[in-house]
Structures are given as C-alpha cells and as structure tokens.
N, CA, C and O atoms as a GROMACS GRO file, in nm:
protein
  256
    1UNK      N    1  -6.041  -1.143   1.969
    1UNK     CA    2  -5.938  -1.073   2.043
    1UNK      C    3  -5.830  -1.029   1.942
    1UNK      O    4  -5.786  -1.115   1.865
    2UNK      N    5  -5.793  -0.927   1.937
    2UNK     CA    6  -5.715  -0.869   1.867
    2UNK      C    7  -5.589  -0.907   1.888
    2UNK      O    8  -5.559  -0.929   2.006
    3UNK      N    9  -5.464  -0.927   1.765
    3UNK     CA   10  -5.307  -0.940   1.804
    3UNK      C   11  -5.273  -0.871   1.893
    3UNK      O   12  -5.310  -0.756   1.872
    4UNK      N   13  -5.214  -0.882   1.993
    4UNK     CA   14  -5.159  -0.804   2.059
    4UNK      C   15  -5.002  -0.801   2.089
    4UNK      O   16  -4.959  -0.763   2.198
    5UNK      N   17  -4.917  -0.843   1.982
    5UNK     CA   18  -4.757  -0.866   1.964
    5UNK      C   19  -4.724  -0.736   1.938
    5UNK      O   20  -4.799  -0.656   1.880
    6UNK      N   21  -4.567  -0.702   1.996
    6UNK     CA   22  -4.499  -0.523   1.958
    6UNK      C   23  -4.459  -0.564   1.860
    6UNK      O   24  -4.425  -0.682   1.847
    7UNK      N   25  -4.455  -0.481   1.769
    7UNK     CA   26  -4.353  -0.476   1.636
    7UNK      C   27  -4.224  -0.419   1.671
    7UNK      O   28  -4.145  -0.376   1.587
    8UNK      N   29  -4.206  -0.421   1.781
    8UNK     CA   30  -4.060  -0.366   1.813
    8UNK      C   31  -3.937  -0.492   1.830
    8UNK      O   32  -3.823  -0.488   1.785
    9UNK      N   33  -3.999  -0.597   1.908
    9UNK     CA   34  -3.911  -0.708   1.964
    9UNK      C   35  -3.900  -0.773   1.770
    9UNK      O   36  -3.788  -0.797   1.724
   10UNK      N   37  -3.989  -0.786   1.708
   10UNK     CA   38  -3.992  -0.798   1.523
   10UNK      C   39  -3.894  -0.754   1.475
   10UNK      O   40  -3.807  -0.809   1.407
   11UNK      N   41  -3.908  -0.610   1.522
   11UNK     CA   42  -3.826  -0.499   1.395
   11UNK      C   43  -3.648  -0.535   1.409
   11UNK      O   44  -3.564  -0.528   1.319
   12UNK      N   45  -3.629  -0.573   1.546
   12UNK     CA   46  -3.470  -0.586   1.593
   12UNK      C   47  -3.447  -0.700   1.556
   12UNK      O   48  -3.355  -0.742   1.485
   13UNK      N   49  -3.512  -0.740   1.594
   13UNK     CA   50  -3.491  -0.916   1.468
   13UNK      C   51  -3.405  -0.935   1.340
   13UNK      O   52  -3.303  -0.986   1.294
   14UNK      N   53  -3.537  -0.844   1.308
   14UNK     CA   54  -3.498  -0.798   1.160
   14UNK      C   55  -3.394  -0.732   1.122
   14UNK      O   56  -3.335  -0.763   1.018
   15UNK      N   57  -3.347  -0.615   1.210
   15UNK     CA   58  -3.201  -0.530   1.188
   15UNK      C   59  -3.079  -0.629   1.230
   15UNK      O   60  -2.979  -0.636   1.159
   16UNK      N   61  -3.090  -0.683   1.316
   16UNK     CA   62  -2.981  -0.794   1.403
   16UNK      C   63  -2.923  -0.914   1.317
   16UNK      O   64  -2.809  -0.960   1.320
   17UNK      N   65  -3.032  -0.953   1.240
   17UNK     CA   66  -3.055  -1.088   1.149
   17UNK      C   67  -2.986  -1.020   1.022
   17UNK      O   68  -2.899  -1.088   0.967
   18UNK      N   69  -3.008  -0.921   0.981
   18UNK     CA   70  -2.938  -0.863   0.877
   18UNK      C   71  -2.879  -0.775   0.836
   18UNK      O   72  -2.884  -0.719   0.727
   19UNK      N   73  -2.800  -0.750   0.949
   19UNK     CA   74  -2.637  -0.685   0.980
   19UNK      C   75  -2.557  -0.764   0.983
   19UNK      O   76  -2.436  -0.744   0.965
   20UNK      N   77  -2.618  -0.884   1.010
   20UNK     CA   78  -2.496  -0.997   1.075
   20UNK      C   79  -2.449  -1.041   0.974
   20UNK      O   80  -2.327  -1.047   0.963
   21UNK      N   81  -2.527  -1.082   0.879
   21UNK     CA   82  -2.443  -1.152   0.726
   21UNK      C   83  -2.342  -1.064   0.665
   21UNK      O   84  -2.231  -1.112   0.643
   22UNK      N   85  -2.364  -0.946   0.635
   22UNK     CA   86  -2.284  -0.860   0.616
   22UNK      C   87  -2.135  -0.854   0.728
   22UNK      O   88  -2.021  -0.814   0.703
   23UNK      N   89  -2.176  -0.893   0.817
   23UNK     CA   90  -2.070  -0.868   0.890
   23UNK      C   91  -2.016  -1.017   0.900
   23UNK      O   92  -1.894  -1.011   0.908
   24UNK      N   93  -2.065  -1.164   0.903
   24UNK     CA   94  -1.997  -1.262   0.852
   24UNK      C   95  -1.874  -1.255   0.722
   24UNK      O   96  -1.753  -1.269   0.705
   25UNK      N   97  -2.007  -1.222   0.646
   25UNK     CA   98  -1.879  -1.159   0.488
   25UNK      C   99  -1.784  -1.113   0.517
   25UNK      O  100  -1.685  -1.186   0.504
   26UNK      N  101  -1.767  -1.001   0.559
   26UNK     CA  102  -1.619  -0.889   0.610
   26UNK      C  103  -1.549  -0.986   0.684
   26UNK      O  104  -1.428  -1.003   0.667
   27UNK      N  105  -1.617  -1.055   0.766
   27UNK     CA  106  -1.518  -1.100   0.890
   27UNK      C  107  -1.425  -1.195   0.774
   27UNK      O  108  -1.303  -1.185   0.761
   28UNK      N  109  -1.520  -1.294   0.689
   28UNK     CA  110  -1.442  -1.395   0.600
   28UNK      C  111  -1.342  -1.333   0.509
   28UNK      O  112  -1.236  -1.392   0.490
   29UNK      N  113  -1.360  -1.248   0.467
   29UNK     CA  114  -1.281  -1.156   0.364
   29UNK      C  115  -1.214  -1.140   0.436
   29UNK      O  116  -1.115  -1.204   0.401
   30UNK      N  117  -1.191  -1.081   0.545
   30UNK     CA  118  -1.035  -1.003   0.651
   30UNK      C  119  -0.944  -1.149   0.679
   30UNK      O  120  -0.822  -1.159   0.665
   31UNK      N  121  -1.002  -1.217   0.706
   31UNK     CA  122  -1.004  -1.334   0.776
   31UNK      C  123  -0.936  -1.421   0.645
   31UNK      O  124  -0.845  -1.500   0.670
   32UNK      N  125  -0.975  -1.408   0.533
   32UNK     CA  126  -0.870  -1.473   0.396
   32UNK      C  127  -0.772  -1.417   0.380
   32UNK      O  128  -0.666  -1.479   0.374
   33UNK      N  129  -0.779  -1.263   0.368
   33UNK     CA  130  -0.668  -1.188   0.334
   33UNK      C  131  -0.548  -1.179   0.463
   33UNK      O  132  -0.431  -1.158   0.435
   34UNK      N  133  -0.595  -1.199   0.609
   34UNK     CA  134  -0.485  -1.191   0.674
   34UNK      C  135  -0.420  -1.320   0.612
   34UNK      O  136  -0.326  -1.305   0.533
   35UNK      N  137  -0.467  -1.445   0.644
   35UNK     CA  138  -0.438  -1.573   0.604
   35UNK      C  139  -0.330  -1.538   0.457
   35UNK      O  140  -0.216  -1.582   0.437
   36UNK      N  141  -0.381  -1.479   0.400
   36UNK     CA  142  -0.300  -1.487   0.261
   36UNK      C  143  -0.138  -1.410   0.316
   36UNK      O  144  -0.028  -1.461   0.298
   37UNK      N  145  -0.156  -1.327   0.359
   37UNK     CA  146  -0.072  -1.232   0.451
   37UNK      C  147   0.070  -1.308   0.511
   37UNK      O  148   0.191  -1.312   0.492
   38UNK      N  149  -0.044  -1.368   0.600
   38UNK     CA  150   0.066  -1.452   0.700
   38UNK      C  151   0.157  -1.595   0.622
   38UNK      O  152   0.248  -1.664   0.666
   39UNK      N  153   0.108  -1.598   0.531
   39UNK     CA  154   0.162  -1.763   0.459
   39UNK      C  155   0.124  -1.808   0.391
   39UNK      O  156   0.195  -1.888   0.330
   40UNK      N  157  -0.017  -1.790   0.352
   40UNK     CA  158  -0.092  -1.804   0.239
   40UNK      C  159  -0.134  -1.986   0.261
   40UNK      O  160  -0.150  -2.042   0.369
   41UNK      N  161  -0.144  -2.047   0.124
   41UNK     CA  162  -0.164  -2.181   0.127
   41UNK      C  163  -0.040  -2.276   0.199
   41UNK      O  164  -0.055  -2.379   0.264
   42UNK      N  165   0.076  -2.212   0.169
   42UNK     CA  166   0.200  -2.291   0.206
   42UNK      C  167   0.215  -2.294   0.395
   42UNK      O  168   0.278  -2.370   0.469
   43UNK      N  169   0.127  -2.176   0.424
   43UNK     CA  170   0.090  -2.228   0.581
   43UNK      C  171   0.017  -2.326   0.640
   43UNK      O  172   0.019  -2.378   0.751
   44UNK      N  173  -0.069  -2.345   0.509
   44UNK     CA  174  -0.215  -2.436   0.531
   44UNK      C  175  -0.157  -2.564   0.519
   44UNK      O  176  -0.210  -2.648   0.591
   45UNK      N  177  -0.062  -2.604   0.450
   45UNK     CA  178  -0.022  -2.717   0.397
   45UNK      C  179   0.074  -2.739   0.508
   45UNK      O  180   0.044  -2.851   0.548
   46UNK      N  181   0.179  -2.694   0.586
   46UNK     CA  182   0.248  -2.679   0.692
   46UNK      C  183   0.192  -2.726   0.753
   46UNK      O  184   0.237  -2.829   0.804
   47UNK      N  185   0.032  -2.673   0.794
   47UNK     CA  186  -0.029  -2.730   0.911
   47UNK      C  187  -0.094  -2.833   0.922
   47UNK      O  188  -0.132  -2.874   1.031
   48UNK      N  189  -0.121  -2.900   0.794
   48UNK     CA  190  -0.177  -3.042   0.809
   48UNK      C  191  -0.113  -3.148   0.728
   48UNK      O  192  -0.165  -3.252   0.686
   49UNK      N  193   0.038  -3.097   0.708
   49UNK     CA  194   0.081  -3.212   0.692
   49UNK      C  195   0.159  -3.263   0.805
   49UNK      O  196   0.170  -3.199   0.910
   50UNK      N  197   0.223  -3.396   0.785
   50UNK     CA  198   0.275  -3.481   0.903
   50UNK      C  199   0.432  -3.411   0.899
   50UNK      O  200   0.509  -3.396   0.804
   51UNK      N  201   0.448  -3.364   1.087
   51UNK     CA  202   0.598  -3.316   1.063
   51UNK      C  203   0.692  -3.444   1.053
   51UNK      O  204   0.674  -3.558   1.095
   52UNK      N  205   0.809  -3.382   0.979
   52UNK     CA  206   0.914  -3.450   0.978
   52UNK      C  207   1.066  -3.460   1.085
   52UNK      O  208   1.147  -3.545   1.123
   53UNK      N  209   1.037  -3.314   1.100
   53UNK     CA  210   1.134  -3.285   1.217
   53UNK      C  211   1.038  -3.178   1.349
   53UNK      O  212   0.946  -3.103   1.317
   54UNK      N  213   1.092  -3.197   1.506
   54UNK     CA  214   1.058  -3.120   1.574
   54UNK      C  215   1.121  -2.986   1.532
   54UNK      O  216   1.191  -2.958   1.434
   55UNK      N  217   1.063  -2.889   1.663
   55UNK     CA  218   1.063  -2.770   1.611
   55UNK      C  219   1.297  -2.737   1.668
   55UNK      O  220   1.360  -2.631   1.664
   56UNK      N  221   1.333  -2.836   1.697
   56UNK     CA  222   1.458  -2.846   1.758
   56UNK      C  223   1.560  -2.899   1.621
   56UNK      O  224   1.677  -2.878   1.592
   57UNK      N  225   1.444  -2.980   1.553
   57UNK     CA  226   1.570  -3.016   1.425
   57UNK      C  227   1.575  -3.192   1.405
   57UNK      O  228   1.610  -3.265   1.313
   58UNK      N  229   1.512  -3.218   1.562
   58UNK     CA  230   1.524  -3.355   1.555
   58UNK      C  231   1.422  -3.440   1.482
   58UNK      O  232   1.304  -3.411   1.463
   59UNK      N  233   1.496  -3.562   1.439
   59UNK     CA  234   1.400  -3.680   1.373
   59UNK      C  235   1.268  -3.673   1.403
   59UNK      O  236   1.253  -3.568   1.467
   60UNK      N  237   1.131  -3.747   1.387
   60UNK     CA  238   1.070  -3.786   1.415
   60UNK      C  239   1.088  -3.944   1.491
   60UNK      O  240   1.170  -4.034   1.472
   61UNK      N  241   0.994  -3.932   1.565
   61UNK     CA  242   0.972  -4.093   1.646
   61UNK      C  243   0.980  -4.200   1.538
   61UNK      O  244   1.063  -4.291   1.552
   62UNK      N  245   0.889  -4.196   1.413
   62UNK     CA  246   0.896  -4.287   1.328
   62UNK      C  247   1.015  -4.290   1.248
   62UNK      O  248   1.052  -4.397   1.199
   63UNK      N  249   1.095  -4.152   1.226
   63UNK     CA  250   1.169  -4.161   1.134
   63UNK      C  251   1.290  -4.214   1.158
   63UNK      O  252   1.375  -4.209   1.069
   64UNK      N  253   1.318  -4.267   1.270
   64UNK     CA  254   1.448  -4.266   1.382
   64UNK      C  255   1.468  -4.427   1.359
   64UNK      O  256   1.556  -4.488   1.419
   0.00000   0.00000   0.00000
C-alpha cells in the first residue's frame, strides 16, 4: 500500500517551525533594548532587591 500522507499539513510545519525562531530573536532583541530604554540593569537590580522604604517614604516593617 502506498504512503498516502499530504505534503501540505509537512510543508506548514516546516514554514511555521521556522519563522518562529526568527521571530523569537526579534522579539528578544526588542525586548532587551526596550529594557535597556526603560532603566537598563539599575531597574533589574531595583526589582530584586529587598525594599527599604514603601513607595510613601516609610520604614520598612523590619527596619522600624
């Protein structure tokens, strides 16, 4: 019995599967450069370090 699979449901596979990396890349590249944009590392570090004061000015719970 002969194959009988489309090469069509294949071929989109194939275009879908490798558009997408290309378009991962871009997204990461836009996606660094806004980042660099908005604050760069000194945002990154903002955000995971432990605050010291609320966004009001006040102490922390521990620091009090």
């Amino acid at each position: 019995m002969p194959n009988s699979h489309c090469p069509i449901p294949n071929l989109a596979l194939r275009i879908v599967h490798f558009a997408s990396v290309p378009m991962v890349i871009l997204f990461a590249v836009i996606h660094y450069q806004l980042g660099q944009k908005a604050g760069g590392t000194q945002l990154i570090e903002q955000c995971l370090s432990k605050p010291t004061t609320d966004s009001y000015g006040n102490a922390g719970i521990n620091d009090q």
